[in-house]
N, C-alpha and C positions, 0 to 999 in steps of 0.2 A: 218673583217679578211676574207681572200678570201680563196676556198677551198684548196688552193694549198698552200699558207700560213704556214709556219710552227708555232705550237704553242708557246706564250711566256711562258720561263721556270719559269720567276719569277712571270710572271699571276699563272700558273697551281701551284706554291708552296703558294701562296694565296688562289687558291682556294682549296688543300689539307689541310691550316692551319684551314680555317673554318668550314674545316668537321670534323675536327677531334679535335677541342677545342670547337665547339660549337652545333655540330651536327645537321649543316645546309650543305646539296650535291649540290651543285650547279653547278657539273660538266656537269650535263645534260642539264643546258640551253643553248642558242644560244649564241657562243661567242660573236658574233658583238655587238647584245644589253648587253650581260654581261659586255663586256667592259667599252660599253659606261655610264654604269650609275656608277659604280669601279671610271672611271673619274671623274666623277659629285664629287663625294665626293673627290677623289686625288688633283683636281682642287682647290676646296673650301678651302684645308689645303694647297696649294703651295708646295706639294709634287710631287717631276719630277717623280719618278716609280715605277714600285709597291714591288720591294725590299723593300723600303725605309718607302713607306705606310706599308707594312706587319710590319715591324718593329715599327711605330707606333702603330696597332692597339695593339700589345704585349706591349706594355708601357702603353696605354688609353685604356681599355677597354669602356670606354661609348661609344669609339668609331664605336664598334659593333651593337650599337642600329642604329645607325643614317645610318649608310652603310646597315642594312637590309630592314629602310624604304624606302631607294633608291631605292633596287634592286626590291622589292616586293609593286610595284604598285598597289597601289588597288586604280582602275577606274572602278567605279559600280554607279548605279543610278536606281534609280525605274521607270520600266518599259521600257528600256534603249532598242531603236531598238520594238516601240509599235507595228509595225505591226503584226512581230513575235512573241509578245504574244497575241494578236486577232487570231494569227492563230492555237496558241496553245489551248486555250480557246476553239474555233471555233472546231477542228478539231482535234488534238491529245486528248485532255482531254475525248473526247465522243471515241475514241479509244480504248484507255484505260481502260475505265471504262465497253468496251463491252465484255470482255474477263476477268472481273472480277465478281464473285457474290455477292450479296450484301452484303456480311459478311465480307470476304477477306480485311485483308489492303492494305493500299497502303501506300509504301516506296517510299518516294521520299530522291534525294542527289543532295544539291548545289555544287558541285567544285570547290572551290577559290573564299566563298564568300563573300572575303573581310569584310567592315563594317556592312553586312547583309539585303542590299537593296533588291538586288535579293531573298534570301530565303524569306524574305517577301511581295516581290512580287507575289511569287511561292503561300505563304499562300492566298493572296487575290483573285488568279485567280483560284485555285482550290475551298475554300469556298465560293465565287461567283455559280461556278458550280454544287458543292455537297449541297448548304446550311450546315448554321454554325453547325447543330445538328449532320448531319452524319459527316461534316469534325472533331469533335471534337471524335467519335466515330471509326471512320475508318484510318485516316491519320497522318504521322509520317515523319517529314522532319528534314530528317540531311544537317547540313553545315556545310561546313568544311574551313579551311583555315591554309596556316601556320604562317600567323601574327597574333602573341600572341596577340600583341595589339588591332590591327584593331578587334579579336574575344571580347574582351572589349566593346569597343564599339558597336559592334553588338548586347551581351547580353541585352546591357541598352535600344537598340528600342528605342532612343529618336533622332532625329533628328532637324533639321532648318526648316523653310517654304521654303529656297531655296532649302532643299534634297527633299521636296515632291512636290515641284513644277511640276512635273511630274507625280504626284498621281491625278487621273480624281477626280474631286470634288466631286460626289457623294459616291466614293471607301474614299475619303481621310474623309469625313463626318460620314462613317461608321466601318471605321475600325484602324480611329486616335482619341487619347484626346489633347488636348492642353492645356497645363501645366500654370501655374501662370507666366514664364520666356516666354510664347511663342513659346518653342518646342514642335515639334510630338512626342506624346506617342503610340506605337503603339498596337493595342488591344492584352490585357492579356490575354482573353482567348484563341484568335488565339495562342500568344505567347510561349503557354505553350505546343507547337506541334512541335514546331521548337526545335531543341537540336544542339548548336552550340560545335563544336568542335577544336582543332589543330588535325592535319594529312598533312603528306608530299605525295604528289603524286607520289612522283618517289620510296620513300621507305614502308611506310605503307602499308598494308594489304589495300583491299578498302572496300567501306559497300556493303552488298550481297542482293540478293533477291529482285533488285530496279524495280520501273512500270518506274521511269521516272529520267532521269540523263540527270542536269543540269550542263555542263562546259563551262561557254562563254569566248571565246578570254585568253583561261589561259593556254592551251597546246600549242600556238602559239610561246613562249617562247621559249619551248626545242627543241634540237635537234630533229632529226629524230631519231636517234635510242631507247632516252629517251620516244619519241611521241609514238613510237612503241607497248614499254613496257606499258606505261600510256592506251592508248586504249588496250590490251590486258587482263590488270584489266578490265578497262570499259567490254569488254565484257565479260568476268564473272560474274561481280557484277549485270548485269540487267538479268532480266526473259528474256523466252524466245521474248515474247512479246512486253517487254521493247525497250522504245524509250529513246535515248542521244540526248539532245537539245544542239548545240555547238554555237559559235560567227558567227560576219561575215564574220571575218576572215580567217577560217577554213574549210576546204574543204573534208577534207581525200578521195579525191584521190586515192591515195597510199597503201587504206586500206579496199579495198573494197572486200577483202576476208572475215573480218570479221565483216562489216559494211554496209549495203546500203542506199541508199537513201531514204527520206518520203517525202522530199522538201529542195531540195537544195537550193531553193531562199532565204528559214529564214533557213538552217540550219539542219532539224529534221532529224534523222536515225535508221535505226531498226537494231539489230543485227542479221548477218546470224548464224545459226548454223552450228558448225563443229560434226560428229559424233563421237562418243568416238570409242576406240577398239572394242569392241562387236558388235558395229554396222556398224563396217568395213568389221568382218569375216562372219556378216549374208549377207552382201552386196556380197562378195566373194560367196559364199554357192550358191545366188540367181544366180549368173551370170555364173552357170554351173562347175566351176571347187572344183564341192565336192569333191576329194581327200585334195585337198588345203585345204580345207575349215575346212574339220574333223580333219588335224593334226593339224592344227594354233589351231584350238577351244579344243584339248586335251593336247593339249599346255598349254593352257591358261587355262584349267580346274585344271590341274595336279599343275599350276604355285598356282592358287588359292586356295590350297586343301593344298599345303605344307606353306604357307603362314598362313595360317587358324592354321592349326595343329603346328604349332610354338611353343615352352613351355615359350620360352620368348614375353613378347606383343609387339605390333609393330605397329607404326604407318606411315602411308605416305601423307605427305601434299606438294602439289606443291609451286613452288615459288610466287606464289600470296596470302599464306596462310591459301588454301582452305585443310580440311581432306579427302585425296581423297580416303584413306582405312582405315580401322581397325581389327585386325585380335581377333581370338574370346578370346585370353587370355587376352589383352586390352579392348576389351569389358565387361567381366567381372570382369578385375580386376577395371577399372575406371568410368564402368555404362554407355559406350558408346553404344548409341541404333542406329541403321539403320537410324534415321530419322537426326542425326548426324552428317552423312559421308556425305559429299558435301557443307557442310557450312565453314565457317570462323571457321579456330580454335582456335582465340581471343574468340570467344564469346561462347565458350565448358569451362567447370569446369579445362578438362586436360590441357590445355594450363598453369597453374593456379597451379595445384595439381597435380603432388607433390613438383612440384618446376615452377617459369615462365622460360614460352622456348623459350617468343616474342624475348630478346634481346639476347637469345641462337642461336637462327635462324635467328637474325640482322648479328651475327657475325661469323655462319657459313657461309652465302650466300657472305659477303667481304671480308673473307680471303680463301673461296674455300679451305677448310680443313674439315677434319673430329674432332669431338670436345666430349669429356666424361666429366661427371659428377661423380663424384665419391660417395659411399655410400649415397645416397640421401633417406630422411627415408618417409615411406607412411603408412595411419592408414589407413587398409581397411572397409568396408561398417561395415561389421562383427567385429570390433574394434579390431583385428590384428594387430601389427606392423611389416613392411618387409622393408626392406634393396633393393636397387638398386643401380646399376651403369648403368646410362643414356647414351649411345650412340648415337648422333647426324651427321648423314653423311649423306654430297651432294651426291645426284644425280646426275651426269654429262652426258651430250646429247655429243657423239662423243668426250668423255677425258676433255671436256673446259667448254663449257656452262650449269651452274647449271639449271634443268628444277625440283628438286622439293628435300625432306629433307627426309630422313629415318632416323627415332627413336626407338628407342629398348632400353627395361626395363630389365636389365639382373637380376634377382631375386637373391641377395648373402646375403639372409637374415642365409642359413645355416653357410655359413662360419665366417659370421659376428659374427654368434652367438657362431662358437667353437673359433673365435678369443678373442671377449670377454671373452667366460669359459677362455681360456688359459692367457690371461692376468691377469684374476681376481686369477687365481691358482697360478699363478706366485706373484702377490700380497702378497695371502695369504701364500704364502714358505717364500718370503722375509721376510713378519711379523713375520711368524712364528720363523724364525733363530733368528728375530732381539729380541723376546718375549721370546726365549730359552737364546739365550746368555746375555739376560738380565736377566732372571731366575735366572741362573747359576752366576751372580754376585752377586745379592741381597742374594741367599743362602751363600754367602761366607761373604757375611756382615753380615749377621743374624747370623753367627756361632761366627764371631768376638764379634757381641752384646752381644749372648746367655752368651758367654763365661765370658765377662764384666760384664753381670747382675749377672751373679753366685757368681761372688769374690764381688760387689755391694752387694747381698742376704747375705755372710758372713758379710760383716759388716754390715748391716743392723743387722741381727739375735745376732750381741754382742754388736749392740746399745739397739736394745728391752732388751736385758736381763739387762743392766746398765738401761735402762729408767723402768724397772719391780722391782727393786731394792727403784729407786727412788719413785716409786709408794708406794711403801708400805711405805717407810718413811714418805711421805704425807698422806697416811690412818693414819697412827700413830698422825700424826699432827693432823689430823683432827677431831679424836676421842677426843681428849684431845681437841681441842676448840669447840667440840662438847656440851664436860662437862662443860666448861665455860659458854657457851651463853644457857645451861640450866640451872646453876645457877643465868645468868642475868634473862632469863626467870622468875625465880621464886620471882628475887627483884622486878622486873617491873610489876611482878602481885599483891603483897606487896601492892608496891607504888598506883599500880591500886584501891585498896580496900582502901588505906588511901585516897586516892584525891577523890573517891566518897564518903566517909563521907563526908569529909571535905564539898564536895559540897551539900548532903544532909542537913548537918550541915547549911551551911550558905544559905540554900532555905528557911531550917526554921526560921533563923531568919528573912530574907527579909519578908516571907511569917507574919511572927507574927507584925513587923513595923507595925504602923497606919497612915504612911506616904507611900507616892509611892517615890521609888527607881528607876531610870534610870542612866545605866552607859553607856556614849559614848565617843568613843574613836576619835581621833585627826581628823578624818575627820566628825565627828558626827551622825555616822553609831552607830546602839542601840546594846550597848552587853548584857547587863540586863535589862529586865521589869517584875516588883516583882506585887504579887497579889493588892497591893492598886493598882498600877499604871493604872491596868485593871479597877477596881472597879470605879476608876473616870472618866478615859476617853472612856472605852470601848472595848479596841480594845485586843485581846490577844497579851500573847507575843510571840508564834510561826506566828502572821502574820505577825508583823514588826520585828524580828530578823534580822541585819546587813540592815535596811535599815535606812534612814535617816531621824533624828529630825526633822530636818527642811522641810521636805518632808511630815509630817504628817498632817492630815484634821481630827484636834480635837478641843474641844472648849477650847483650849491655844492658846495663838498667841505664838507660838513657835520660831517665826522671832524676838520676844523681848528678845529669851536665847540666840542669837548668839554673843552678843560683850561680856555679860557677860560668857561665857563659854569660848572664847576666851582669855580675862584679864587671867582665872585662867590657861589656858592650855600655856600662855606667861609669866605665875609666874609675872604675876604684881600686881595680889590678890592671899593670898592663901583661902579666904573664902569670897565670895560674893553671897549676897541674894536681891533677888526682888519680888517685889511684884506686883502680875498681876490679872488682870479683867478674868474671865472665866466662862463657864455653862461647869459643869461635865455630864456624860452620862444620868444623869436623866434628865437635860435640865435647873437645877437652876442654879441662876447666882451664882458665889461666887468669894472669894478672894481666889486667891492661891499665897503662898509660894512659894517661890523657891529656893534653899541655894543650892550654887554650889561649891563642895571641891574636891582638884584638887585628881586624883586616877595616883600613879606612877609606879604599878606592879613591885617594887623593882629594879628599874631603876634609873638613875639620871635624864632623861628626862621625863615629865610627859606624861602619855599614855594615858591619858581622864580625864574626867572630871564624877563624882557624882553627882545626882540631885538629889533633898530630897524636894518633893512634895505634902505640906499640906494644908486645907482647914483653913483658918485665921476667930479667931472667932472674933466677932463683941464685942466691950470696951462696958462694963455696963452704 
């Protein structure tokens, strides 16, 4: 598209839809090559123009992937254009390093660097020069790029034998492993110095404080006014000493206000310095017109003074997002020190704290407005809580062009606080009316209760005195069967005195028998064992009480009373006797007796059986 060319409107709504859905600016590169790669992909789908692709890509999103590896070539190789790093090596590298002390780091910045050929290029020719001890001690290399992807691949460091085909064989022996698959792995310890990142050139902040900035053939892309802006960073971000190594491609020309020459043939350039204000009015002063000089610089004293003494804090950062002020209420309130002011305010705490202001200051600088934060809360050093509302306003150079962002912390922490008292009193009114006129019912319920319970209390008070009535009639009952069950009491003591004769009575008789007595009962559990019983087999009768005949270890085979004791307890006999082999407790043998009569405790079913247990004398 040629300069006089007017722009496609449905190109520019393409390129507005993927800024603004995916937050990729593409406005700033070269249309001609913009176009042609937009084609590359329109082509591929048999899509006639870019209405119709736009429309597409809103239906397919995958189709965003495929359209940014077109546009964002990444053509990189190690050591790509060797002369130019011989020369770097050669000649900038001992540059560099004369204007620094031995302590001092060195920042170095790849720019677009793709799948990370170049940054590790950058590692091998610097730790070539430094040796591996101090480069691991001194050096710090960012890369940047803004394919997501290709920064993937970058971090992994593993490559083909066709990517390092290019790598000199004693570099590629020392500073590659070669994997079990055959790919270059590139050294980890080098590795761990390189710090790969995403960053857009034309919108990010750049990295600051650099010795050596590398951009090859990647600003060749954008326009000239985007080119502008992009070296404009660049000269910020490098020291004063700092050299930019660019492609072959690239000339800047154009830019030789802020740039000059080291060796145009590979590329290298120094940055000139511009001097700030103060060293505009000392330049004035020197060149004889002191009147000038004294009012500009009381000017600028008085400007500085009322800045300072500010009650609200205040910041100024230019549009590159460097802090180019801070006035003393922001310094104390956020811990910003002198050594602060002139860095990147990404990489300050305040950026951060008390709220992020990177995509505050994204979206002050693209809508060229002014922008508040409302009640934003902040815990100070001293564990305080205070209230702000954040003011955010462009700077504008001649009404139009943003040249940097004013920030002001307006402190509303008092009002905040009689807002809250007032809200929280108004709460507690509201509670409190809702807590009275709640009051005020339940008392009116409680009077209806009080009221109920009292005529309740009446009849309660003339049920007690009928149940008080009843009471006493049941004492009266109760007395009277009181008398009763003390005259049972005195039969049942009667009967008590009779049944222990009785049983006195019938001890003595067992006890006089010259036979043993055993009475058991249907399971042949022992309920009597009379003194012979002892006397022959030994055992007392408080040992085996309620336990069983047939469980006994005496010298009776007492297995031989079971069917006989059974016949009499099944009334098939009412008197059967046996006669059995046994040794009594003194250990002689003898004949014993045994006559079994059934015992029925005046029942119709018999309850045990009697055993009558004598010693059989021997026939003449």
């Amino acid at each position: 598209m040629s300069p006089q060319e007017p722009p496609d409107p449905q190109f520019e709504s393409l390129l507005d839809f993927l800024r603004l859905s995916r937050g990729f600016d593409f406005t700033g590169y070269k249309r001609s090559s913009l176009i042609r790669r937009v084609n590359k992909r329109r082509y591929a789908l048999s899509i006639d123009n870019f209405g119709d692709y736009l429309d597409y890509l809103q239906v397919h999103p995958d189709e965003f992937e495929l359209l940014f590896n077109t546009i964002l070539i990444n053509v990189t190789s190690f050591f790509r254009d060797k002369p130019a790093w011989d020369y770097l090596s050669s000649e900038i590298l001992p540059r560099i390093m004369l204007n620094k002390n031995f302590t001092e780091p060195i920042r170095v910045w790849s720019a677009g660097c793709a799948s990370g050929e170049e940054a590790y290029t950058l590692a091998m020719a610097i730790a070539e020069y430094l040796g591996t001890e101090t480069f691991h001690q001194r050096v710090k290399i960012y890369a940047t790029d803004i394919d997501g992807e290709a920064l993937v691949q970058a971090r992994q460091a593993t490559y083909s034998l066709d990517d390092v085909k290019n790598v000199p064989e004693e570099l590629r022996s020392k500073y590659f492993t070669q994997s079990n698959h055959g790919d270059y792995v590139f050294n980890s310890d080098l590795r761990r110095a390189v710090i790969f990142g995403l960053h857009d050139l034309v919108q990010d902040a750049p990295i600051s404080r650099l010795d050596l900035l590398v951009c090859r053939n990647t600003i060749m892309y954008f326009n000239a006014e985007t080119q502008g802006r992009i070296l404009a960073r660049f000269h910020f971000a490098l020291n004063d000493d700092g050299v930019l190594f660019l492609g072959k491609a690239e000339m800047l020309l154009t830019h030789a206000n802020i740039f000059s020459s080291l060796d145009m043939k590979y590329r290298f350039f120094t940055k000139v310095s511009r001097p700030d204000i103060r060293e505009h009015l000392l330049a004035v002063g020197q060149g004889g017109d002191e009147q000038v000089a004294t009012r500009l610089g009381k000017l600028m004293r008085m400007r500085d003074l009322a800045f300072d003494t500010s009650p609200e804090a205040q910041l100024i950062v230019d549009i590159t997002g460097v802090l180019l002020a801070a006035n003393e209420r922001a310094k104390k309130l956020f811990g910003i020190t002198p050594r602060d002011v002139g860095n990147m305010i990404h990489e300050l705490e305040i950026c951060y704290q008390p709220l992020n202001l990177r995509p505050l200051f994204d979206r002050v600088i693209a809508e060229n407005r002014p922008l508040m934060v409302p009640a934003v809360e902040f815990h100070t050093s001293s564990g305080d809580c205070i209230f702000m509302d954040v003011h955010i306003d462009p700077l504008n150079d001649n009404g139009s062009h943003i040249t940097g962002i004013n920030v002001i912390f307006i402190d509303i922490s008092r009002s905040k606080n009689l807002e809250e008292q007032l809200k929280n009193s108004t709460a507690e009114l509201e509670t409190t009316n809702e807590e009275l006129q709640s009051t005020n019912e339940e008392l009116e319920t409680t009077n209806e209760e009080l009221q109920s319970t009292v005529e309740e209390l009446e009849t309660t008070n003339e049920e007690l005195q009928s149940t008080n009535e009843e009471l006493e009639t049941m004492n009266e009952e109760l007395q009277s069967t009181n008398e009763e069950l003390e005259t049972i009491n005195d039969e049942l003591n009667q009967r008590t005195g009779e049944l222990n004769t009785s049983k006195s009575f019938l001890e003595t008789i067992l006890g006089n028998l010259k036979v043993g007595i055993v009475v058991v009962d249907r399971d042949f559990r022992i309920l009597t064992w009379n003194s012979m019983a002892e006397d022959l087999w030994g055992l007392r009768s408080d040992e085996i009480m309620g336990t069983s005949l047939l469980g006994l270890d005496i010298g009776l085979p007492v297995e031989n009373l079971k069917h006989p004791i059974r016949n009499v307890l099944d009334k098939k006999m009412d008197i059967q006797a046996v006669m059995l082999k046994a040794i009594n407790r003194r250990g002689k043998s003898i004949q014993c007796r045994v006559t079994c009569t059934p015992f029925d405790g005046g029942s119709q079913e018999r309850q045990g059986v009697v055993l009558m247990m004598e010693e059989a004398q021997d026939n003449p």
